[in-house]
VEXTORZA-64466 format. One record per residue (C-alpha): y negated, z, x. Coordinates in pm, whole numbers, plus 50000, padded with zeros to 5 digits. Layout:
BEGIN
Y | Z | X
...
//
This chain:
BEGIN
50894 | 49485 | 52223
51159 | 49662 | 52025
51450 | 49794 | 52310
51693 | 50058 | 52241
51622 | 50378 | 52479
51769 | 50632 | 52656
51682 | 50826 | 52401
51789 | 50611 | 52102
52122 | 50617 | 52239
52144 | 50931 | 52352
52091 | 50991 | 51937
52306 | 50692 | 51793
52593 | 50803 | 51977
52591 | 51111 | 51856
52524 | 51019 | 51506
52804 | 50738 | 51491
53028 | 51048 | 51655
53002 | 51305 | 51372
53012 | 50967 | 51109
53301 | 50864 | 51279
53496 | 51203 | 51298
53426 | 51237 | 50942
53746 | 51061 | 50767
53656 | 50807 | 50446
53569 | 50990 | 50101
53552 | 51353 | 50305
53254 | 51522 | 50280
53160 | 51764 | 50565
52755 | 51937 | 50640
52636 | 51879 | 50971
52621 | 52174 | 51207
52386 | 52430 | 51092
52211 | 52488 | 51393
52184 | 52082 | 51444
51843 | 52116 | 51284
51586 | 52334 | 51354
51450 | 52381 | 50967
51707 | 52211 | 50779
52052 | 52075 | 50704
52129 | 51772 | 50615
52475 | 51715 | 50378
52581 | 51368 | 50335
52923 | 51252 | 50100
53093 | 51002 | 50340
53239 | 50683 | 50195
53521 | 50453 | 50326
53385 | 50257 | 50656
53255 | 49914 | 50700
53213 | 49691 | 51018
52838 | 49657 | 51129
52711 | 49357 | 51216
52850 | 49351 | 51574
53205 | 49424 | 51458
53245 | 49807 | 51469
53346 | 50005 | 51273
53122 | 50239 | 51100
53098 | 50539 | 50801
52813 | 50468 | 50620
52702 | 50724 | 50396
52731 | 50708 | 50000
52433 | 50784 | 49782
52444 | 51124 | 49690
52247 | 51290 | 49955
52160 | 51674 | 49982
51882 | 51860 | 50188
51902 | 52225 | 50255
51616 | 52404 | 50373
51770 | 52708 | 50661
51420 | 52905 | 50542
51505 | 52886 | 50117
51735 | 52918 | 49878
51998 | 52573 | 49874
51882 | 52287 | 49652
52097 | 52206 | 49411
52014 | 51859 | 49299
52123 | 51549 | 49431
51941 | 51255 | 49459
52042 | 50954 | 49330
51867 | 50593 | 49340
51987 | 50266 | 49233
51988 | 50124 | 49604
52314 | 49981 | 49458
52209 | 49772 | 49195
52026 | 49522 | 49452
52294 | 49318 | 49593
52169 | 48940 | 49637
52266 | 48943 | 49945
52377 | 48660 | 50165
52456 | 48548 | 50515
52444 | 48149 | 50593
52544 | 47999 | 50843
52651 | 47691 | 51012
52459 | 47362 | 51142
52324 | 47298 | 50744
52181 | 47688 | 50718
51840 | 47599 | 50710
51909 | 47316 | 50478
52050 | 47483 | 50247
51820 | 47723 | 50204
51601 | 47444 | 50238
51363 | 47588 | 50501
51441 | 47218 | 50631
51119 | 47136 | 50382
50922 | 47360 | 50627
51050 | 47158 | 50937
51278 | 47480 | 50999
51628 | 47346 | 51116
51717 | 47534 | 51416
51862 | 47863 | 51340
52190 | 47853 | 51258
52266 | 48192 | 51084
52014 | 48306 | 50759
52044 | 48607 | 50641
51919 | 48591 | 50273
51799 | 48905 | 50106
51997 | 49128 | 50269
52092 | 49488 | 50063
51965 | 49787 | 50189
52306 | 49904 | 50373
52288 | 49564 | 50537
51947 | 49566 | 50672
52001 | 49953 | 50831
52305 | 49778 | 51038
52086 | 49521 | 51186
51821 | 49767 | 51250
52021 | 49969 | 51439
52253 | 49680 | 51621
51904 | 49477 | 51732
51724 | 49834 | 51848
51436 | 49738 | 51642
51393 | 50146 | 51593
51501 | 50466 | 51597
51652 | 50716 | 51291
51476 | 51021 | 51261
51589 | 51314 | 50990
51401 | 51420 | 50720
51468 | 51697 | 50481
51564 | 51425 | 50221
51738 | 51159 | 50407
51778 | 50966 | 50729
51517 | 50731 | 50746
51468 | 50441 | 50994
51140 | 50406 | 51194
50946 | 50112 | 51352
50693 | 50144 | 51620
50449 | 49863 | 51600
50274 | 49857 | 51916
49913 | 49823 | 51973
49849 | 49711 | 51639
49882 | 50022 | 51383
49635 | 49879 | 51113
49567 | 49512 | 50977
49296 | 49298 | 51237
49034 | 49170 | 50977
48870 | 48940 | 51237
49188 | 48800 | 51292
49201 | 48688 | 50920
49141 | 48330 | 50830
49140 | 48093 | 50569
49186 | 47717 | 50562
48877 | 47531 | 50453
49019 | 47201 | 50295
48671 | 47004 | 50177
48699 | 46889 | 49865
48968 | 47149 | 49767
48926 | 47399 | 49475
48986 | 47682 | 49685
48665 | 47530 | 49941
48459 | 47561 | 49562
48531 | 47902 | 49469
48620 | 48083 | 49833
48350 | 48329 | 49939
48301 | 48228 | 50283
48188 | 48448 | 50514
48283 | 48786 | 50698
48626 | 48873 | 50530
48739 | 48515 | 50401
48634 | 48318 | 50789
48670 | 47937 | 50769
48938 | 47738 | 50977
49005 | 47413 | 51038
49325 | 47179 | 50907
49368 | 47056 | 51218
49389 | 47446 | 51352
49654 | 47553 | 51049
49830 | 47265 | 51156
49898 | 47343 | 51521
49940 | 47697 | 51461
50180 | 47577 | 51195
50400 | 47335 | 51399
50384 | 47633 | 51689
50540 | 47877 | 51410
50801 | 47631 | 51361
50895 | 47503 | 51699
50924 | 47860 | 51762
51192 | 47949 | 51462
51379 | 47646 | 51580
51456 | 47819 | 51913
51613 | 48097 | 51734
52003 | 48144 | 51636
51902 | 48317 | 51325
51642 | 48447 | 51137
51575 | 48669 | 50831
51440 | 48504 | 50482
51350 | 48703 | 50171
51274 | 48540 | 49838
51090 | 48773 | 49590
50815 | 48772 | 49348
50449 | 48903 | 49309
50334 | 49064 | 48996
50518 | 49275 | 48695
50446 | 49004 | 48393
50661 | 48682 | 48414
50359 | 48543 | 48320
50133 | 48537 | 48596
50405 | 48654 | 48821
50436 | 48431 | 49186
50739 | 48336 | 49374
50696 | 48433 | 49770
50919 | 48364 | 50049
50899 | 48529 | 50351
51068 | 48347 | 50720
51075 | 48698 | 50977
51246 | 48675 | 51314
51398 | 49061 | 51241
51550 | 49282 | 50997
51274 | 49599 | 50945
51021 | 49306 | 50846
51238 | 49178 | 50580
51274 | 49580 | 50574
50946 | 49605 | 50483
50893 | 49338 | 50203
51206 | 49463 | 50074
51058 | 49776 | 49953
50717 | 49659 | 49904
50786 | 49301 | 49675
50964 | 49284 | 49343
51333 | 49258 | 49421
51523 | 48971 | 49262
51803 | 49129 | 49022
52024 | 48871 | 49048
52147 | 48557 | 49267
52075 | 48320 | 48975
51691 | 48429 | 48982
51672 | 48288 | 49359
51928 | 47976 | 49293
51737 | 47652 | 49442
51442 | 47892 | 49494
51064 | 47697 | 49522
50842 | 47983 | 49638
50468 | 47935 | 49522
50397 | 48049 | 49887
50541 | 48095 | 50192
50462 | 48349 | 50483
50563 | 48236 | 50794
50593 | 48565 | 51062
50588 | 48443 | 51438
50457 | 48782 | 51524
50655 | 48821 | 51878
50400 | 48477 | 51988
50049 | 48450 | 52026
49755 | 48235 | 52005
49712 | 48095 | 52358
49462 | 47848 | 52227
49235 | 48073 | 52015
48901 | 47980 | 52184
48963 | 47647 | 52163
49069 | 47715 | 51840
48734 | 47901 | 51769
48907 | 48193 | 51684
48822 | 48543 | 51831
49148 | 48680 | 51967
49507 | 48548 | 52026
49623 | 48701 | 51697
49578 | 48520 | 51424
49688 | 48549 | 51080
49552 | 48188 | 50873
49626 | 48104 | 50500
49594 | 47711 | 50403
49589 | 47798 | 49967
49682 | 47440 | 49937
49944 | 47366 | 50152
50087 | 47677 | 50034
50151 | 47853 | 50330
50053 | 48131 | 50595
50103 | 48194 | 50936
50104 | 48518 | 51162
50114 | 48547 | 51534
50024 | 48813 | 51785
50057 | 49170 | 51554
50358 | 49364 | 51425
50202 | 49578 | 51208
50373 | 49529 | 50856
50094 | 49548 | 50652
49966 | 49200 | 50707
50293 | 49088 | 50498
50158 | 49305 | 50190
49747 | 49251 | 50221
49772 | 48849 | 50263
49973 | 48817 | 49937
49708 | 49040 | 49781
49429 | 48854 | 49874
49586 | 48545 | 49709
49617 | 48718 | 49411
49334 | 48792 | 49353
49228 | 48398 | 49425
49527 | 48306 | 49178
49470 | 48514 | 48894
49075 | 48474 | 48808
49113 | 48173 | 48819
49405 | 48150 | 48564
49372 | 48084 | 48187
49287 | 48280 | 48073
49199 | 48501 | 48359
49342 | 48820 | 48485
49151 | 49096 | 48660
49344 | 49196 | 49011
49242 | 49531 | 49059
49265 | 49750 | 49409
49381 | 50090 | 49186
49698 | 50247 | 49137
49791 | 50331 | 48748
49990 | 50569 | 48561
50071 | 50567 | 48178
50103 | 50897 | 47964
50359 | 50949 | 47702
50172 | 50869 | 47434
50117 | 50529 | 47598
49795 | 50594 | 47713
49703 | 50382 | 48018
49484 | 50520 | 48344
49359 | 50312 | 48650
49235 | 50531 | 48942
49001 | 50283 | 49193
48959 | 50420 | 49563
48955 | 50362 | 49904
49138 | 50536 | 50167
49066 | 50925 | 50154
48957 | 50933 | 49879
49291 | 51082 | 49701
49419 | 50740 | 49474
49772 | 50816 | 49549
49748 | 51197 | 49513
49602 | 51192 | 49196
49766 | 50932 | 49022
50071 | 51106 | 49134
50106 | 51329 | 48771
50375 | 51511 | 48679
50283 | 51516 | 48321
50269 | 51116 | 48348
50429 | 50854 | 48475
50354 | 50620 | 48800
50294 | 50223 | 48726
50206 | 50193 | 49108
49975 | 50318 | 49357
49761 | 50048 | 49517
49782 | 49695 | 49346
49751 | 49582 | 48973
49656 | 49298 | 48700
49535 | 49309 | 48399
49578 | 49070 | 48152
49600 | 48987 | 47773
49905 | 49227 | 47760
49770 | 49504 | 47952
49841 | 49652 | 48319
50135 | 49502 | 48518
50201 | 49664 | 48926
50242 | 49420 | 49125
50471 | 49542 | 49381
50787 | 49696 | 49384
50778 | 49999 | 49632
50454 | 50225 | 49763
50312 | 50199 | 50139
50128 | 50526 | 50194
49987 | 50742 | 50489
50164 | 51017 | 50633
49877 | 51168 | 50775
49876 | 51567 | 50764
50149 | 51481 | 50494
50346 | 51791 | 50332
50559 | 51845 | 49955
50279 | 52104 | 49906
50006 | 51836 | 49946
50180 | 51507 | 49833
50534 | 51603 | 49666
50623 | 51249 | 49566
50555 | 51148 | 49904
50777 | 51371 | 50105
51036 | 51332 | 49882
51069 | 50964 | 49871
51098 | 50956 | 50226
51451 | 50901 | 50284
51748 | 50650 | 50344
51582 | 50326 | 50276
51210 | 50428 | 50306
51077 | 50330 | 50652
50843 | 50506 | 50851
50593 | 50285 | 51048
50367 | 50440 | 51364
50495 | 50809 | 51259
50509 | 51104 | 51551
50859 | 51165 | 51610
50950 | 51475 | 51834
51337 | 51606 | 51982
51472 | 51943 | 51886
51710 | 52084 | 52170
52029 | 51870 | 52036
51832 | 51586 | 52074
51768 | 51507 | 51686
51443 | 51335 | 51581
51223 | 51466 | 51348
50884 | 51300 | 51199
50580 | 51510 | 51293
50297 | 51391 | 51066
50035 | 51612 | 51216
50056 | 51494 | 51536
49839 | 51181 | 51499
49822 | 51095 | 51890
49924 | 50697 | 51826
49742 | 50649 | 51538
49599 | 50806 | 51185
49704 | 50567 | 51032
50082 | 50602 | 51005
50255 | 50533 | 50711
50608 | 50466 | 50515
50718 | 50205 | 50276
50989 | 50250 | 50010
51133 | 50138 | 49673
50922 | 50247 | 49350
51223 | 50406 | 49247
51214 | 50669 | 49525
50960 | 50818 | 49256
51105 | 51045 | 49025
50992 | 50927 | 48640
50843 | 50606 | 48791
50776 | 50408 | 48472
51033 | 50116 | 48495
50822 | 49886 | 48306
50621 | 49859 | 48589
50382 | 49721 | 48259
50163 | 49887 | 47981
49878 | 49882 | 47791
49532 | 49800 | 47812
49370 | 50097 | 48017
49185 | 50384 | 47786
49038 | 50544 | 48101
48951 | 50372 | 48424
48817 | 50613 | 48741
48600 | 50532 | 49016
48713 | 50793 | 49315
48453 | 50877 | 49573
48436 | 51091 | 49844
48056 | 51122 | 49856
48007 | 51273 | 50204
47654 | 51386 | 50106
47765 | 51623 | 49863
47462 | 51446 | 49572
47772 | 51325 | 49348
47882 | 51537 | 49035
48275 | 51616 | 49021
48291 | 51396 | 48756
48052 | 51165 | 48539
48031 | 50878 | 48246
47926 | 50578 | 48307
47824 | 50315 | 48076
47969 | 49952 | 48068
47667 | 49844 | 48298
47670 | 50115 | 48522
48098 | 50062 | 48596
47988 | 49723 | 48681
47758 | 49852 | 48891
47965 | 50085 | 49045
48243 | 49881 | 49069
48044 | 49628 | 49249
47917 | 49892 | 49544
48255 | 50057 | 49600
48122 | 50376 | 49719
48264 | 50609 | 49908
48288 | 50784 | 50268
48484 | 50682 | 50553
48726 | 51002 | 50634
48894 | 51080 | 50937
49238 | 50874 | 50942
49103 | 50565 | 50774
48972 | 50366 | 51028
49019 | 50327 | 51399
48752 | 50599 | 51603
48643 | 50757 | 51260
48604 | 51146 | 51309
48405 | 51256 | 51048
48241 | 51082 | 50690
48033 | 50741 | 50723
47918 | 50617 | 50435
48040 | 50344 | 50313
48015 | 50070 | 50041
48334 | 49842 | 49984
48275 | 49544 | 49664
48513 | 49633 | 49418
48710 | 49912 | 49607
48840 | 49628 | 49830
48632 | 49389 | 49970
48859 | 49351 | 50246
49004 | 49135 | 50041
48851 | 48952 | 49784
48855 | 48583 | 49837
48596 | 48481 | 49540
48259 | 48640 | 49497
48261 | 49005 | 49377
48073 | 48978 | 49087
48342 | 48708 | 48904
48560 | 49032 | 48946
48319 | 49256 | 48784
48246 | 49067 | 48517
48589 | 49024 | 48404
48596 | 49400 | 48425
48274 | 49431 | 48238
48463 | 49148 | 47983
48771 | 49396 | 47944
48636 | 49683 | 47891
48437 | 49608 | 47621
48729 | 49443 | 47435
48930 | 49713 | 47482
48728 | 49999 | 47444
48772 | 50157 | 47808
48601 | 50476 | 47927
48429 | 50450 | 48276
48423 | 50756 | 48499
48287 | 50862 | 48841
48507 | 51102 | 49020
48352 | 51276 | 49344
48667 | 51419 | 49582
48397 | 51450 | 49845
48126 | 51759 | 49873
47946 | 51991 | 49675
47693 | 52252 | 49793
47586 | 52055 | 50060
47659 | 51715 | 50277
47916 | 51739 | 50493
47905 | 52000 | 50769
47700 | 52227 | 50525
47872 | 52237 | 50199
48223 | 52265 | 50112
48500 | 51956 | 49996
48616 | 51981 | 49594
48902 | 52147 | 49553
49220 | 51951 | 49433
49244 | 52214 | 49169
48875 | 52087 | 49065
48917 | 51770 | 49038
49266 | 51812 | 48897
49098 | 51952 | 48576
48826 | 51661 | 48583
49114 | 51419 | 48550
49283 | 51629 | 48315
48972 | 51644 | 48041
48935 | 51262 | 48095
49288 | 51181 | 47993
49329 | 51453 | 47728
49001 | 51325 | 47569
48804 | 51657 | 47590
48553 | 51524 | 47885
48452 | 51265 | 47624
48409 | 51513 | 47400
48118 | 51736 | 47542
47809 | 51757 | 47596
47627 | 51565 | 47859
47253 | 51593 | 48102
47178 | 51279 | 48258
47134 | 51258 | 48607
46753 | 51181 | 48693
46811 | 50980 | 49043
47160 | 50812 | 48915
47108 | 50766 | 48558
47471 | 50843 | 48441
47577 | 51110 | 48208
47675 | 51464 | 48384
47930 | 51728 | 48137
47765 | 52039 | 48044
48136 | 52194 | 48069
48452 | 52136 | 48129
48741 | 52357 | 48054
48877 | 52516 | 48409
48575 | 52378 | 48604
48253 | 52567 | 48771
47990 | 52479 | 48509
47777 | 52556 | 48775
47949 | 52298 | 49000
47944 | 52007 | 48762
47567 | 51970 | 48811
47526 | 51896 | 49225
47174 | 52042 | 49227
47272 | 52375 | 49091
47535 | 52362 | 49367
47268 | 52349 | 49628
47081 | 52662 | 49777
46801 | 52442 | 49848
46710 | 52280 | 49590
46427 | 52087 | 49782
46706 | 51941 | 50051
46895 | 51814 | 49740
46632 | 51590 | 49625
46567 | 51443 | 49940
46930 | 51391 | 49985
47040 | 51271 | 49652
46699 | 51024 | 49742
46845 | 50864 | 50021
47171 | 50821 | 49935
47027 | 50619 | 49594
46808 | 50420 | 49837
47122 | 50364 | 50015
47292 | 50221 | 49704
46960 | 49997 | 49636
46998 | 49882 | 49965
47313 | 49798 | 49969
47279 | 49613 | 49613
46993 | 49381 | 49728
47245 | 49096 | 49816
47336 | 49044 | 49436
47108 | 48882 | 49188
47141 | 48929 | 48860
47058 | 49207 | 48567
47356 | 49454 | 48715
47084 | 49568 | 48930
46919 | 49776 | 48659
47229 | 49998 | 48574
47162 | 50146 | 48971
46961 | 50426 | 49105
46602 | 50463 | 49118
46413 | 50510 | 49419
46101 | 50599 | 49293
//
């Protein structure tokens, strides 16, 4: 799939030209005019030999952008890229076995590369063609183009039911957790492996899951090329030294066979020749038929949160990204695509945790990832700052637009969204300025529910009680927006259990009540934050502001939205602020948003029957903290 172009080496030749003209230690700006908006200046180092023998410059770490349009920047960005250096290559007949992949009935490939360093991995990139480079205003960063499949396939996701097992006990079975056979696993399995035992090499990566040594999980991953070891490179916790992956016994192991398909699937009773099928207790996973990287990330959340409920005592694994202030006070912010997690957590009065997975346990919040995967969709530093700027040397940039200037440079266009909406880039957490290093802290003081409530009915920003955050929690509210799904245009309503269903493997309520259970322990706030309309549904009223909801987050974590008075909202039941400092008193109520006041009511009606509706297939006294439908 992955084959080096015209066009790729049309633009590696002359980039290794001006690297190699440059002599070691020199440092020298690339031609003004080589760029249409900006200039990239790079301090060269001494060369090394890539992979296939040549010798190359590779550039050092202190890397300057210089916008043509603006006044020269005069900071220089430094990361500690350096400090992860595990690295190493095996090889020989006994490769496998010592690595002992032999235990997986791996033996063929005769060169491992283990954890390669960052440096390392761009050489293979480049000497296998797996992608291209493209410049952007902070960095060369490497690109991947993963054919057809630029999102995860959720009805190619399966799960092993072994009778008897624990996991068969507690699994919810149905739609999002689909039932497969042993026998199945084990020939996809055995495929998998016959397959790595064709190859002369092949790519492992030992890492863990999960901030707190606690509950944290070993993971290996077996890949068959360097951007998907890339890829989990960024996303995983990075071991800091050899010692910690010394005789290393992963907890689980992801098998990636992603170049080979399923030929078998309907007699497998499966419902495409991709598959991606997780046995919990043999400890294992399998992937065939899609590239997209994604699948590596999402199937090692979804065992986390089997793992950790079920641990003792349990821990809550949460679909939120966090921050902490500097007083120590902790903030989760739950949402679904669109509905402005990453933007919002994103504070630069406070400091990021992580953006999209979390635990918390007896200690508090713990990320657990190392690095952020987030969209690039209409993506600018005016919009997302943190964003842009992390994307450089080491971040990769998956399904991203890239367009040729005249000198035949490549340059990421992230509003041209003709392959997909959905394109995105990985890197380190520490391509976040004032990350907090932790990657722990306390017990949350505020939690947020983020909505983007496509009929406009939802206040900016409300209270909810302990009942009605299990509630909410439970439905997942929120709108489908343009870029989040495959043939989505405009806002469908949708309701996701627990800001995640896609991948919860036990029943959402055991997740809610553990909320519910931690909350009240710890004294958390619970708070409804609508990014969506006001004024109107959508096509008639107009979306919140960022500055709006910006000061709704602001009173919650200064204290002050706890502070004031409250109405409570007849259809909804929750509490609605009188004021809030900075805000639109007259937006913080929806119905005095509204010109009609009659089309309000009948809207804010059938969204709460929507929510009833919705709520019907759980039993249990949660039901009474939802709307009424009178």
């Amino acid at each position: 799939m992955f084959t080096t172009t015209a066009r790729t080496s049309r633009h590696l030749s002359r980039r290794f030209l001006l690297r190699t003209i440059l002599k070691p230690t020199s440092t020298r700006a690339l031609a003004a005019n080589s760029l249409d908006s900006w200039t990239v200046k790079r301090s060269y180092t001494t060369s090394k030999k890539d992979i296939k023998g040549s010798e190359v410059t590779t550039p050092s770490l202190k890397t300057q952008s210089i916008r043509n349009k603006s006044t020269a920047r005069d900071d220089v960005i430094h990361c500690p890229r350096d400090t992860y250096n595990v690295s190493s290559t095996i090889t020989g007949p006994q490769a496998c076995e010592e690595l002992n992949l032999t235990s997986l009935g791996i033996d063929g490939p005769k060169t491992l590369y283990h954890n390669l360093t960052f440096e390392e991995l761009h050489q293979h990139e480049m000497a296998n063609g797996e992608g291209e480079i493209a410049f952007t205003e902070y960095g060369e960063t490497f690109t991947v183009d993963t054919g057809k499949f630029t999102g995860r396939s959720p009805s190619d996701k399966w799960v092993v039911l072994n009778k008897g097992s624990e996991s068969a006990e507690n699994i919810d079975w149905g739609d999002v957790n689909q039932p497969t056979s042993p026998e199945v696993f084990d020939e996809l399995y055995e495929k998998a492996v016959n397959y790595f035992n064709t190859k002369e090499k092949a790519y492992v990566f030992d890492c863990f899951c999960g901030a707190n040594p606690k509950t944290q999980k070993k993971i290996r991953f077996v890949h068959e090329m360097a951007w998907q070891q890339h890829f989990v490179t960024n996303m995983f916790i990075r071991p800091e030294s050899k010692e910690e992956i010394e005789g290393f016994d992963p907890d689980f192991t992801v098998i990636n066979a992603c170049s080979q398909v399923d030929e078998d699937w309907e007699k497998h009773g499966l419902n495409s020749e991709v598959a991606v099928v997780f046995n919990i207790e043999k400890k294992c996973a399998v992937i065939f038929g899609t590239w997209y990287g994604g699948e590596n990330k999402k199937g090692i959340f979804s065992l986390m949160n089997y793992w950790l409920p079920m641990n003792d005592p349990p821990v809550l694994p949460m679909h939120c990204s966090a921050n902490v202030g500097k007083e120590g006070d902790t903030a989760l912010f739950f949402g679904l695509s669109g509905t402005g997690k990453t933007t919002l957590s994103a504070d630069p009065h406070r400091a990021l945790i992580g953006d999209d997975e979390h635990g918390w346990d007896s200690d508090g919040i713990f990320n657990f990832e190392g690095g952020c995967y987030a969209k690039t969709i209409n993506l600018s530093e005016e919009t997302e700052p943190d964003i842009y700027r992390a994307i450089r040397t080491d971040a990769m940039l998956e399904n991203v637009k890239l367009v040729e200037d005249k000198d035949g440079i490549l340059i990421p266009d992230y509003f041209d969204v003709s392959k997909t909406q959905n394109g995105r880039v990985s890197y380190p957490i520490f391509h976040i300025d004032d990350y907090h290093e932790p990657q722990m802290a306390g017990h949350p003081n505020n939690i947020i529910f983020l909505t983007c409530d496509a009929f406009g009915v939802l206040p900016p920003v409300s209270k909810l009680s302990p009942g009605q955050a299990m509630y909410h929690f439970i439905s997942g509210y929120t709108a489908k927006v343009a870029g989040t799904e495959r043939g989505i245009t405009e806002p469908v309503p949708n309701f996701s259990a627990c800001f995640g269903a896609a991948f919860l493997t036990l029943h959402p309520t055991r997740y809610a009540e553990l909320l519910q259970d931690k909350m009240q322990k710890h004294g958390a706030n619970a708070w409804l934050v609508n990014t969506g309309w006001s004024g109107g549904a959508y096509g008639t009223g107009e979306r919140m502001s960022i500055k709006t909801t910006r000061r709704c987050i602001d009173a919650i974590l200064d204290g002050s939205a706890a502070e004031t008075d409250y109405v409570k909202d007849d259809a909804f039941g929750f509490d609605i602020p009188v004021a809030l400092d900075g805000v639109d008193s007259h937006l913080l109520n929806p119905r005095n948003a509204w010109e009609d006041k009659g089309a309000y009511d009948a809207t804010a009606k059938k969204l709460a029957g929507m929510f009833v509706k919705n709520f019907e297939k759980y039993d249990g006294p949660i039901t009474q903290h939802g709307p009424r439908v009178d």
